[in-house]
C-alpha positions in Angstrom: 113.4 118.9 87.0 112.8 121.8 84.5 116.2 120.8 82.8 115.1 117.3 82.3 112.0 118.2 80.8 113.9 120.4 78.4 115.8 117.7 77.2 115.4 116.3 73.5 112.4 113.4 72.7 111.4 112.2 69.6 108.5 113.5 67.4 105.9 111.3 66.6 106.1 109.4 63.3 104.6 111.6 60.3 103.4 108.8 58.3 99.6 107.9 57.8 99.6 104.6 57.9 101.7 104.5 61.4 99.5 107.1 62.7 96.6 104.8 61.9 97.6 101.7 63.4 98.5 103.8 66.7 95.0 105.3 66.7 93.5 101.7 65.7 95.8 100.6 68.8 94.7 103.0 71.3 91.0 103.1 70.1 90.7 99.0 71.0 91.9 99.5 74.1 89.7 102.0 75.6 86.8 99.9 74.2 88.3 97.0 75.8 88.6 98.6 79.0 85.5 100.1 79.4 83.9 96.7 78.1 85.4 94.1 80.3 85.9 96.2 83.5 83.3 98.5 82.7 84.3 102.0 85.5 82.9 105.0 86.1 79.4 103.2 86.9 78.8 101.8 84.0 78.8 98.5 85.5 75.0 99.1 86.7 74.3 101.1 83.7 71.8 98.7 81.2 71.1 98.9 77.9 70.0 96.3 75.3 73.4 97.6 73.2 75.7 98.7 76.4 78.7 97.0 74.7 78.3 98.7 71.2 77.7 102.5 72.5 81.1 101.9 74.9 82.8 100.5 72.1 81.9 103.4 70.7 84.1 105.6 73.0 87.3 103.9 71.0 86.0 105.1 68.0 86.2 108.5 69.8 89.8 107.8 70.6 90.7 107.1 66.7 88.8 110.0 65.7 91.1 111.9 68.2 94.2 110.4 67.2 93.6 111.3 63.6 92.2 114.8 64.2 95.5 115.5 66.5 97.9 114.1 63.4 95.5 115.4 60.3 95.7 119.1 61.7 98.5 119.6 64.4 101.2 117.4 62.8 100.3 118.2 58.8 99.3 121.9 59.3 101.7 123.3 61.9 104.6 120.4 60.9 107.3 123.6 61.2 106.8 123.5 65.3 106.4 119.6 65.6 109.6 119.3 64.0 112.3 116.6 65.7 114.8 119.4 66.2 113.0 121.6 68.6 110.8 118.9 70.3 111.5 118.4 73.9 109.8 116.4 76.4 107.6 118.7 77.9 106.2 119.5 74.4 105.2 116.2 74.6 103.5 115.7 77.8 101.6 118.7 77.1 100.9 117.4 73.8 99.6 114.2 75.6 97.2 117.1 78.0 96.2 118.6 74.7 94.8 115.3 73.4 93.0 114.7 76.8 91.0 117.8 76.8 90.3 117.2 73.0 89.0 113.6 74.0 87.0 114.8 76.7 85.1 117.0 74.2 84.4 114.3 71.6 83.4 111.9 74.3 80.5 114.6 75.5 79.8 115.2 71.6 79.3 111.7 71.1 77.5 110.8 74.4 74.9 113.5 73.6 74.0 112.3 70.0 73.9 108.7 71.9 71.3 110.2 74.2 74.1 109.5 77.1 74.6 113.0 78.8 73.7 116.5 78.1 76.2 118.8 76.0 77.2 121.4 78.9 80.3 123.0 80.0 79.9 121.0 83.1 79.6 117.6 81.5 82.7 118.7 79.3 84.7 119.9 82.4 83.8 116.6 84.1 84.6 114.1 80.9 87.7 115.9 80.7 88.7 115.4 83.8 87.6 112.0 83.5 90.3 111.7 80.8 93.2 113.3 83.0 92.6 111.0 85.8 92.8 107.6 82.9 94.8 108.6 81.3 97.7 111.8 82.5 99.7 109.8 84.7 100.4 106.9 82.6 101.0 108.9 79.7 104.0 110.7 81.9 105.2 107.9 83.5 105.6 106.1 79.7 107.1 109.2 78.5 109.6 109.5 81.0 110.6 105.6 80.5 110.4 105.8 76.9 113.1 108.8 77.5 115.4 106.4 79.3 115.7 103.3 77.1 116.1 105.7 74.0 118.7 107.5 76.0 120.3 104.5 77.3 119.9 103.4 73.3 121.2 105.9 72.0 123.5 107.6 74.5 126.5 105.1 73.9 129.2 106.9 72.0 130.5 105.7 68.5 133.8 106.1 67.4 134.0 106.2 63.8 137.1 105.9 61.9 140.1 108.7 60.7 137.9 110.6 57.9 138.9 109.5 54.6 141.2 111.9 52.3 139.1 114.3 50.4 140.6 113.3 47.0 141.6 109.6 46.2 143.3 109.1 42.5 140.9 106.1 41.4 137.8 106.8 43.4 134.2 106.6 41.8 132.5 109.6 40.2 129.2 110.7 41.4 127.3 111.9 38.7 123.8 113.5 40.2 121.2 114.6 37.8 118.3 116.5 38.7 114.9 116.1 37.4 114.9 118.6 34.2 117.5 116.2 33.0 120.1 119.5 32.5 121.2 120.5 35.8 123.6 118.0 36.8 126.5 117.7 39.6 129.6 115.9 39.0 132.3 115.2 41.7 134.3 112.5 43.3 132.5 110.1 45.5 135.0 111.1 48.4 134.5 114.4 48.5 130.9 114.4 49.0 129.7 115.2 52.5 125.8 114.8 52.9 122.8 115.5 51.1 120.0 117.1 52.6 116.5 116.9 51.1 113.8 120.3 51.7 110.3 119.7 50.1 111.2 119.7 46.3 115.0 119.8 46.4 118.1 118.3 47.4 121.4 120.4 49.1 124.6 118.8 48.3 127.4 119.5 50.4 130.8 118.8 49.5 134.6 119.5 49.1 135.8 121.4 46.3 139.5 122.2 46.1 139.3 121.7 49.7 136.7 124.2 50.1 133.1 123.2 51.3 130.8 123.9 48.3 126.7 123.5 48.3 124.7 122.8 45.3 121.1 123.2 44.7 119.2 120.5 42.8 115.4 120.0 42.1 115.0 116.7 43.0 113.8 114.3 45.7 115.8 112.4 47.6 115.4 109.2 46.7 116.1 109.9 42.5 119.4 110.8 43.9 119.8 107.7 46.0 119.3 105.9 43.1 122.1 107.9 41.4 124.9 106.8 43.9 127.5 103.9 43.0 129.2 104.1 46.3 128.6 101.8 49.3 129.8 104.0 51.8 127.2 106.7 50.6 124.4 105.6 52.4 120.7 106.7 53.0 120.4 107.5 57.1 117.3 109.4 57.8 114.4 110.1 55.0 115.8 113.9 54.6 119.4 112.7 54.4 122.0 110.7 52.5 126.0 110.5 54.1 129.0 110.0 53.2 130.3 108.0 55.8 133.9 108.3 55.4 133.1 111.7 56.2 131.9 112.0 59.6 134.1 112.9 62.0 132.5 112.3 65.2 128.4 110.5 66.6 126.7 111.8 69.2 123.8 110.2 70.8 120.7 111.2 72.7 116.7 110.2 72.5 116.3 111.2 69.3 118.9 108.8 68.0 122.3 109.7 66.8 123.9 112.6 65.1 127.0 112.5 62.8 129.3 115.5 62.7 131.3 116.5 60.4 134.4 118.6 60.7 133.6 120.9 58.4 130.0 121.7 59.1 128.9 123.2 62.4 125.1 121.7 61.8 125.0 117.6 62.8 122.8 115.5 59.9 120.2 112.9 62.3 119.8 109.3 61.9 116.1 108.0 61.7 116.3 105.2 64.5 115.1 103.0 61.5 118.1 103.6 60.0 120.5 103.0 62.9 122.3 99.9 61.6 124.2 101.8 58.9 126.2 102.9 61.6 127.7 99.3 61.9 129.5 100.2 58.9 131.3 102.7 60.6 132.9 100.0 63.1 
């Protein structure tokens, strides 16, 4: 059991405006829950706005979501990063968020005039929480585990890398942003390029030696740079050469490409997954 909850599971997006609509998402359906079917007792609980104060409670729950992306995922983004993330991180992110919710919803039943703020009314709302909402949460996460596996999991066999040098191959000519520092090297030899806050890493073959270059610049300037269809964007830190790669893996997380002369595989975003068609 502990090995399979050790195994590798995506990070949640880090964009805003996806984290929004998942918090919008989850905050109209606790509202709609407690609404229509109304548990817990509030079914002979009466007030002349019942339905607006238990709306209220998915307000709570987008609030939450936000709070949990705005200052877990921004300010400690070096230990929610893809590469160490494992499933039980995120179950017991998914605990983390309960006992957070349960707070809020004691916060915002005692300005509502609902319950007292007490450690017992906390204890209790967060286990009111646990009991909604823990064992669905697994049981998703587990599934979700085994489609992407199942996705993702299917070997590819890419094709003989290419020769290093070819006599009329295109020139990459990658400028960075001063306008002075610039790279220039044939499109075949290039590797990857790997984007870290403010600059790119460009990893290539030299005389048949594997050469990195520093460049300030983001990632996409570069991609805009390229004049070589096989170079190809796969992942929003990383743009590969995919003559290059010498084998894919797979697992939750999406796949990896490998290259012979790298010990470190370079991910593919699972929105980016269809540029490995062009490897077939």
């Amino acid at each position: 059991m502990f090995s399979l909850l050790s195994q590798p599971y995506p990070s949640r997006d880090p964009r805003f405006s996806r984290a929004f609509l998942q918090a919008l998402l989850s905050g109209f359906l606790i509202s709609f829950i407690l609404i229509v079917f109304q548990p817990f007792g509030s079914y002979n609980w009466h007030h002349p706005y019942k339905n607006v104060i238990l709306a209220g409670y998915g307000v709570v729950a987008v609030a939450v979501n936000l709070i949990d992306f705005a200052i877990t995922q921004r300010l400690y983004k070096t230990y929610f990063t893809e590469r160490s993330w494992t499933i039980w991180k995120e179950i017991l992110r998914n605990m983390a968020g309960f006992v957070l919710a349960g707070f809020f919803c004691v916060v915002y039943g005692y300005f509502a005039g609902l319950m007292p703020f007490s450690l017992m009314q906390i204890t209790y709302m967060v286990a009111v929480c646990f009991m909604v909402g823990a064992f669905p949460a697994v049981i998703l996460i587990l599934l979700n585990y085994a489609y992407l596996l199942h996705k993702y999991g299917a070997p590819i066999q890419p094709a003989k890398p290419q020769a290093i040098v070819v006599a009329d191959e295109a020139i990459l000519r990658l400028v960075a942003e001063n306008e002075k520092d610039t790279l220039t090297i044939p499109a075949g030899s290039l590797l990857y390029i790997a984007a870290s806050d403010n600059y790119c890493t460009v990893f290539y073959h030299e005389n048949e030696e594997l050469q990195k270059t520093l460049l300030r610049s983001s990632l996409s300037r570069l991609e805009g740079q390229l004049n070589a269809t096989e170079i190809v964007r796969c992942h929003r830190s990383y743009i590969v050469n995919l003559n290059q790669v010498g084998k894919v893996t797979g697992n939750a997380q999406g796949y990896k490409l490998h290259f012979d002369a790298l010990n470190e595989p370079v991910p593919v975003s699972r929105s980016y997954s269809s540029v490995l068609n062009q490897l077939s």
